[in-house]
C-alpha positions as semicolon CSV with decimal commas, in nm:
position;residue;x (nm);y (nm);z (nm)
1;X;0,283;-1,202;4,459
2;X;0,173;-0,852;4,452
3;X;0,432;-0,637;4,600
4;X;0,179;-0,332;4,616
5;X;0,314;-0,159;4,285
6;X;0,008;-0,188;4,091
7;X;0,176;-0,434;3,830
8;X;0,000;-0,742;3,709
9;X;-0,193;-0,856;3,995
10;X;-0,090;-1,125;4,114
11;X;-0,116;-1,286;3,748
12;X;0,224;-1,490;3,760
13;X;0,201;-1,717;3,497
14;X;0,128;-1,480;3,224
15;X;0,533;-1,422;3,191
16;X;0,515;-1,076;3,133
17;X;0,349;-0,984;2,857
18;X;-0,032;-0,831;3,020
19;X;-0,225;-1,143;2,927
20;X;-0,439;-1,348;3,160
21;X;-0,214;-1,660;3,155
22;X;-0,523;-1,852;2,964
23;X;-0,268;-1,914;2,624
24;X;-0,513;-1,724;2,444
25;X;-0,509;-1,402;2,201
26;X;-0,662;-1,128;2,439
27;X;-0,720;-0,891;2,163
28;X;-0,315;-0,724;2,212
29;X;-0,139;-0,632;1,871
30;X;-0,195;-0,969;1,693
31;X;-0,514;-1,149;1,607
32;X;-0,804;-0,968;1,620
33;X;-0,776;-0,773;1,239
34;X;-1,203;-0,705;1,258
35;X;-1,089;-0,359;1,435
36;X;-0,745;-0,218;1,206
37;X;-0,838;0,090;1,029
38;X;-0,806;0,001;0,652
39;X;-0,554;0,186;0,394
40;X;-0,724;0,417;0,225
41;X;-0,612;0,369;-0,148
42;X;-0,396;0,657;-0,349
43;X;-0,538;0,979;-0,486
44;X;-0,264;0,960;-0,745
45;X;-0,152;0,609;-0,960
46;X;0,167;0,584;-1,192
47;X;0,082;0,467;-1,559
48;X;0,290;0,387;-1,830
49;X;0,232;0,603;-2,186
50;X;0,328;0,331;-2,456
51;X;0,474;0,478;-2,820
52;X;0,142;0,408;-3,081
53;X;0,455;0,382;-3,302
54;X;0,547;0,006;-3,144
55;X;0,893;0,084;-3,078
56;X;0,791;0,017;-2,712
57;X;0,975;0,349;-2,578
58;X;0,741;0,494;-2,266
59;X;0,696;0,720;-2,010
60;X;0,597;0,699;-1,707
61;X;0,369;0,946;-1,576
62;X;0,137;0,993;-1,276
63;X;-0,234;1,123;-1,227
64;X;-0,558;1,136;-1,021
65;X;-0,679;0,784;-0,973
66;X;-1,054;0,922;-1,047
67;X;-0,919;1,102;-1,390
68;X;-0,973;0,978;-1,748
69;X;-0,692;0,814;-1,895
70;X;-0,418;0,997;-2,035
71;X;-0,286;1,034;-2,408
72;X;-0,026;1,294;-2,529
73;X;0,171;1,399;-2,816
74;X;0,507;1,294;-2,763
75;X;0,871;1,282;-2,896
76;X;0,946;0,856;-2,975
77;X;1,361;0,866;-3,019
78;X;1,312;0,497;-3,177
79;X;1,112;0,671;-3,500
80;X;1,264;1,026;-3,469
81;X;0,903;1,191;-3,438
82;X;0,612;1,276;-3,256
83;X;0,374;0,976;-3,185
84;X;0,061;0,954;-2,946
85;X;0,146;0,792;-2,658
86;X;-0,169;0,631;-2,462
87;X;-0,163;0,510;-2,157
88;X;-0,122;0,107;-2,023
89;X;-0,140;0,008;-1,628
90;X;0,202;-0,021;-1,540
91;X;0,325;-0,346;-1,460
């Protein structure tokens, strides 16, 4: 069955797709996980800055995963004023 182009070899009964024809996983795309390079994880998250007044009004800010966590001075519209805002994981 090899017509001297260097294709699969004679291997007729794998239908195409550079297997052995055995039916099993020979380590293609699919399968074999032990080998995928993992995600490496963020350098930067998004957290939420929740009012300290309890009006629930936030921002949302991002920083450096490895940082401290935030807290700011900032204007609540629910209360009219400046509250401290500190931060929450955001949901």
């Amino acid at each position: 069955n090899n017509n001297g182009s260097g294709g699969n070899n004679g291997n007729s009964g794998s239908g195409g797709n550079g297997g052995d024809g055995d039916g099993e996983d020979d380590g293609g795309n699919g399968g074999n996980n032990d080998q995928v390079a993992k995600k490496s994880k963020a350098r930067t998250i998004l957290v939420k800055l929740l009012s300290s007044a309890n009006t629930g009004y936030f921002y949302v800010r991002s920083r450096p995963r490895l940082a401290d966590k935030l807290s700011f001075m900032k204007f609540d519209p629910r209360v009219n004023k400046h509250v401290l805002f500190t931060e929450h994981k955001l949901k």
